[in-house]
N, C-alpha and C positions, 0 to 999 in steps of 0.2 A: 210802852216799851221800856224793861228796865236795862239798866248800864252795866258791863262786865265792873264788876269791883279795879282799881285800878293796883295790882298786885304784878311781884318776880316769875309768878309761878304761869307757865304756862308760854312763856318770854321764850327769847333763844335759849335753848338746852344742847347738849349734844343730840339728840335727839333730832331737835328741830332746829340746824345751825341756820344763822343769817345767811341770805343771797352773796356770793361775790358783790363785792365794790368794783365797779369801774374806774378804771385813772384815767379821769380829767385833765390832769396837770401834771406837772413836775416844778418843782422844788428845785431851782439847780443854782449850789452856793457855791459860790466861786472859793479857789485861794490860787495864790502866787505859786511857781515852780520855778525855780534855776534862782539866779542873781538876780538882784534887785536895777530897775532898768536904771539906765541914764538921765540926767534931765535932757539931753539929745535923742536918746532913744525914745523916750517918752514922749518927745514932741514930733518925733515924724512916725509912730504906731499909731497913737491915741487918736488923733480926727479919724483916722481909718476905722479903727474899732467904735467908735460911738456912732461916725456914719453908717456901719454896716449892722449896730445895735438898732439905732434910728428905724431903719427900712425896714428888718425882721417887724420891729415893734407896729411898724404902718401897716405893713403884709400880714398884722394878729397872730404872726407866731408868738410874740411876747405880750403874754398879760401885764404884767410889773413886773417894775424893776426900780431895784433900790441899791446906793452906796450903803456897805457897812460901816457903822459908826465907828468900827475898832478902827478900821483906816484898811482890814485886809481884803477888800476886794469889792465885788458884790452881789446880789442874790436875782434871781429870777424866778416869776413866774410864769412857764413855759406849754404853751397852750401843745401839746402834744398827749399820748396814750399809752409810750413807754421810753424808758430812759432813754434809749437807743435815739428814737424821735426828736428828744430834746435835744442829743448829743451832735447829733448832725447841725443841728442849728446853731450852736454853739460854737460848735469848735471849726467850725470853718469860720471865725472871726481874727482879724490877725492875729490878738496874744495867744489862741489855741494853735493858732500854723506857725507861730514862732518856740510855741513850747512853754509860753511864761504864764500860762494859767489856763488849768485844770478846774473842773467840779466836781460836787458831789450831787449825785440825783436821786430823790425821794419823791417815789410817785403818792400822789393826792387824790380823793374821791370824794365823795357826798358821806355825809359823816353818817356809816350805817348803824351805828345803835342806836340812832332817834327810831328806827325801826320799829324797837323793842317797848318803846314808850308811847309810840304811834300805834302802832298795834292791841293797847293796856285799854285806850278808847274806841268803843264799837258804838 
C-alpha cells in the first residue's frame, strides 16, 4: 500500500471547508469595573468570592484558574459550550453581583486544523 504524498492540495479548500469546532471551554478573563475596592471592602467580598470560586471549581464548572501577573484581575477556564454558560457561573460570584468585575469570553475547541494535516496521512 502506497502513502498519499504529504501535500496543501486537497486540504481544506472552499470547496471542502473543515467540520464546525465545538466549544469545549471558555476563556473568561476578568477585569475590574467601578472604583477600586477598600482594604474593608476587600476583606468582607473576597472570602465570599474565592469560597464561591472554590465550590464551582469542586462542582468542575471551573477547569483553571489563574491570578493575572499584571495585578488586573484573573482568567478562567470555564468548563461550559457557550459564553452565556460561563456567564452564569461567573457572575453570580460576589464581585459580578456587586458590579466590580466583569469578563471577557472566548469560546475554545480542539485545534481543527490538525484536521488538515491529519487527513495529508492515509
Amino acid at each position: 500500500m502506497q502513502k498519499k504524498p504529504i501535500t496543501p492540495e486537497g486540504a481544506a479548500s472552499a470547496q471542502n471547508p473543515l467540520p464546525p469546532v465545538p466549544t469545549t471551554k471558555i476563556l473568561a478573563i476578568s477585569y475590574f469595573m467601578g472604583t477600586p475596592m477598600t482594604p474593608a471592602q476587600r476583606a468582607q467580598i473576597m472570602p465570599h468570592e474565592v469560597h464561591d470560586t472554590v465550590n464551582a471549581y469542586l462542582a468542575g464548572k471551573i477547569d483553571q484558574w489563574y491570578f493575572r501577573t499584571d495585578g488586573k484581575g484573573v482568567v478562567f477556564i470555564v468548563n461550559a459550550s457557550t459564553p452565556e454558560e460561563a456567564k452564569n457561573i461567573l457572575e453570580k460570584f460576589p464581585l459580578g453581583q456587586a458590579g466590580l468585575m466583569g469578563f471577557d469570553y472566548i469560546p475554545l475547541g480542539p485545534l481543527s486544523p490538525l484536521r488538515i494535516i491529519n487527513d495529508m496521512v492515509k
